[in-house]
Structure formats: structure tokens, C-alpha cells
N, C-alpha and C positions, 0 to 999 in steps of 0.2 A: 504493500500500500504506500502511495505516496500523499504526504502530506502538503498541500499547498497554499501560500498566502495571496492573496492578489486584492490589487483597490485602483478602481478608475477615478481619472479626473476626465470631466465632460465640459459639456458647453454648454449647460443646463441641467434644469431637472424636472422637465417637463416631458411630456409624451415624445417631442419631436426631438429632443435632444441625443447627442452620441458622442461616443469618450474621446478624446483628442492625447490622453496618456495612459499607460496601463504599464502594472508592474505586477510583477510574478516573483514571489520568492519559495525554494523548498525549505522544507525543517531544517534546520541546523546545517546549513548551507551556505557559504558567507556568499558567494558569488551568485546577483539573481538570476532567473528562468530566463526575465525579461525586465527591462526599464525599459521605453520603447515611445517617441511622440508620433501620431499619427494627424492628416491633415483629416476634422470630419467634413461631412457631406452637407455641414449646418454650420452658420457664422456661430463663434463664442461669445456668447452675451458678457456685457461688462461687469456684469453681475460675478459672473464665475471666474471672469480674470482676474478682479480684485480679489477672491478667496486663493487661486491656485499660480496666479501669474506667469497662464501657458496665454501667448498673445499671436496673433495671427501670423506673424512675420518668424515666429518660433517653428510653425509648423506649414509654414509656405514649403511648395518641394516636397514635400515629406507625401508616402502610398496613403490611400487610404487604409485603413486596418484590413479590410477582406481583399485589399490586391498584395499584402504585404508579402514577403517569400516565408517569412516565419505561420500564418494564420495556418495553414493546413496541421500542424504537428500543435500548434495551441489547440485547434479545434480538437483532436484527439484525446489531446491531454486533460482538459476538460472533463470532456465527456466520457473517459475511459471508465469502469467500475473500479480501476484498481486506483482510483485518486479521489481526494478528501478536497475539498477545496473550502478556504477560511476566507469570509470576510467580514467588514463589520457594518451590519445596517446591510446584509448581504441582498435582504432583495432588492433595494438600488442598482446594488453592481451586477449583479444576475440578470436585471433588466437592461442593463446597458450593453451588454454580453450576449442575451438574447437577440437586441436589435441587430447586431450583428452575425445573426444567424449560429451560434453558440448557447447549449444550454449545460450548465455544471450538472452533471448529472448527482453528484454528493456533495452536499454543501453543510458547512457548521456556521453559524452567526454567531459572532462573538458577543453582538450587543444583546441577544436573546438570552445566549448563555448568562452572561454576566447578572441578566436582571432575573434570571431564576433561580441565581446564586444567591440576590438579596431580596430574600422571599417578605423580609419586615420592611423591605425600603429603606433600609439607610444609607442607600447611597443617592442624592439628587439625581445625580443626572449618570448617563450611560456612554455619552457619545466619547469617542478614543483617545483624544489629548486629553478630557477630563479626566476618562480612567490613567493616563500616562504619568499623569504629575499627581494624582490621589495614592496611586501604589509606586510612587514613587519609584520609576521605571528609569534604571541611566541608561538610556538611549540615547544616541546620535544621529537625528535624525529633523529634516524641517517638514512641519506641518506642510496637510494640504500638498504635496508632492507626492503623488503615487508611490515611487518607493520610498520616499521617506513615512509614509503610513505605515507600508507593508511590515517594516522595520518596527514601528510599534504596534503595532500588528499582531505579530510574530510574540512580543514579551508579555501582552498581555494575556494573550491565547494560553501560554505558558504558565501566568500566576493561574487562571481558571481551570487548567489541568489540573494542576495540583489540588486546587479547593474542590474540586470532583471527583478526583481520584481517595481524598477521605471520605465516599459514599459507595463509593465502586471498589472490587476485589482487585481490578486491573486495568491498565491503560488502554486496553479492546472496548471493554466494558463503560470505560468514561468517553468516551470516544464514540460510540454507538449511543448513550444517552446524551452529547451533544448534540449528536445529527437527529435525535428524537426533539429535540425539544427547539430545534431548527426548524423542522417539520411542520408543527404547531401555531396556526392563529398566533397570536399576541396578544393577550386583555391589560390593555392600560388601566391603570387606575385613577391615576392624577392626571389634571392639562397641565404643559409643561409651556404652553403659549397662550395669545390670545388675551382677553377679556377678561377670562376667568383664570388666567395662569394661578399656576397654585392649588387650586380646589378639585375635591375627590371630582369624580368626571359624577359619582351618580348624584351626588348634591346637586351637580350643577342639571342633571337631565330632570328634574322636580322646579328648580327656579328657574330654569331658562331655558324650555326643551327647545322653544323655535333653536337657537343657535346651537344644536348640538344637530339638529336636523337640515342647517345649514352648511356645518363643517363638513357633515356625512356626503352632502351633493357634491361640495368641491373634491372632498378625497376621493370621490367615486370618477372623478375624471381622471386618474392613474391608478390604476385597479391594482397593476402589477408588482408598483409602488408601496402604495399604499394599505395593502392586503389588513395588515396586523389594525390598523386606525379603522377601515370598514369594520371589520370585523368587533372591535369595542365600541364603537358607537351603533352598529345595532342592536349588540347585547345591550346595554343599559337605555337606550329607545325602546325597545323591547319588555324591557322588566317593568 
């Protein structure tokens, strides 16, 4: 089995959007798969250059990703059964992979894992440089840079091994309940944005169902995306 980390930078994160860098790294492998800029098929909104600072003139000249010489052996790699693939918030980059005609056939999220590790909530928030600097991770590595992610990536996957392997008899067994709980809808419990940032989601579906039956139409415009968000906002519409 091979173990792999990967995280796309895109030119958005909308429906029409496609990655413009992609990095690949194996388990305990200091040299990556892949760091790799690609020109997409869609302008980079300025939006996403200020986060990642890949700019048109970076990837002028550059193949697209599906004419690249390397796609045909990523696409396998991917797809193989004997590969794991990590990422964080993975069905973002799963979607951006798919648009690409790529689908990860075994995938573990890290930011899934992580929040079924803190089943009380005590950690705010989930997203990767928060967990980086919370567990205090020495990595060398700059945000928002594909493989600089990958890279934290990689150490966090590694603290949440461990904290799963004290439930599990073995690193098989931890490892097969990550890709379970990868698997798995997502029920939020808090907004972490918005109006009502802060508040249990079902308090707020009793004080202010219109806006919870608002959010649910916007998310429903990136199904693929936003899978885990559909899915708790019609559970508690619902209830």
C-alpha cells in the first residue's frame, strides 16, 4: 500500500474553477511525487492569488494538467487500490481532481479525522495551519503553497495516527477507520461563519430557520463540495 499526501491550489472554488498547482508527496519520502504548476482552462481570480500567489505570468507556457507527460501515471496512481490518498478538507481537492477526469479511489481527510478525534470540541477550529501551530508542528514549510501544505500535511496526519492508533490494535486497523470515517456525511455542530458565527447550528435552526434554509440553497450549488454542510443543514431542518 502506498501512502499519499496531495493538496491543490486552484483559481477558485466555485463549480467552474481548476487547480493551477498540485503537489504529491509519499510517506516518509523527503523527495515529492510531484510539485508541479499547471496553466488552467479558467482565469485565477484575484481572490485566490492573494491566498496562494500563483499569478498568470507564473503559469503562462506551462501544459494544461490532462496534456501534461506526467497525468497518465498520476491518473493510475490515484486510482490504483493499492494507494491511500491524504488530504485535508479532501473533498475540495477530490473535486478539483475529478474535474480533471481523476477520481482517488481511497481517500482519508484529515480534517474529518481530526474532528472525530475531538469528539467534546475542544479544538475551535480544524483547518491545517490552525492544527500546524496548535500541535505545534516544526515544519518548514509556507502556507497556501501546494507543497508547502503537503508538508504539513504529512505531520499532522502523523500526530492523528498516533491518537488513533491508542483505539486500534494496529496501524491497518487505524488506517481502515480513517478511510471509514472519511467515508461518512459530516454533522457540524457549530456555524463557524456568518451571522450567527459561534452558535450551536440547532439553536440557531429554532431562531432563524429562514437563514439556515438559505445557507442550504447556496451550498447546494457545489454539491460535490459541499457534501458534509448539505448534509447538517438538512439534518437539523429536519428535526
Amino acid at each position: 500500500m502506498r501512502l499519499i499526501f496531495f493538496d491543490t491550489e486552484t483559481t477558485g472554488n466555485t463549480e467552474r474553477d481548476r487547480l493551477c498547482q498540485l503537489g504529491i508527496k509519499e510517506r516518509g519520502i523527503v523527495e515529492p511525487v510531484l510539485n508541479a504548476l499547471y496553466q488552467p482552462p479558467v482565469p485565477i481570480s484575484i481572490e485566490s492569488m492573494v491566498i496562494h500567489h500563483i499569478t498568470p505570468k507564473m503559469v503562462a507556457g506551462r501544459p494544461h494538467f490532462t496534456d501534461a507527460a506526467e497525468y497518465g501515471d498520476l491518473k493510475r496512481l490515484f486510482e490504483s487500490e493499492d494507494t491511500v490518498s491524504v488530504a485535508h478538507n479532501a473533498a475540495f481537492d477530490s473535486a478539483m481532481l475529478a474535474r480533471e477526469g481523476i477520481h482517488p479511489r481511497t481517500i482519508i481527510c484529515s480534517y474529518k479525522v481530526a474532528s472525530a478525534l475531538d469528539p467534546n470540541g475542544l479544538i475551535p477550529k480544524y483547518q491545517l495551519q490552525y492544527l500546524r501551530y496548535l500541535l505545534e508542528l516544526e515544519v518548514e514549510a509556507d502556507a497556501h503553497d501546494a507543497f508547502g501544505d503537503v508538508l504539513v500535511l504529512e505531520a499532522v496526519f502523523e500526530r492523528l495516527l498516533a491518537k488513533m492508533l491508542k483505539q486500534k490494535a494496529s496501524e491497518a486497523e487505524a488506517l481502515q477507520e480513517m478511510v471509514a470515517i472519511s467515508s461518512r456525511p459530516m454533522l457540524f455542530t457549530t456555524l463557524r461563519f456568518g451571522k450567527h458565527k459561534g452558535k450551536r447550528i440547532e439553536d440557531v435552526a429554532k431562531l432563524d430557520k429562514g437563514y439556515l434554509e438559505w445557507l442550504l440553497s447556496e451550498k447546494r450549488k457545489e454539491p460535490a463540495v459541499e457534501a458534509d454542510w448539505i448534509f447538517t443543514l438538512e439534518h437539523y431542518l429536519a428535526a
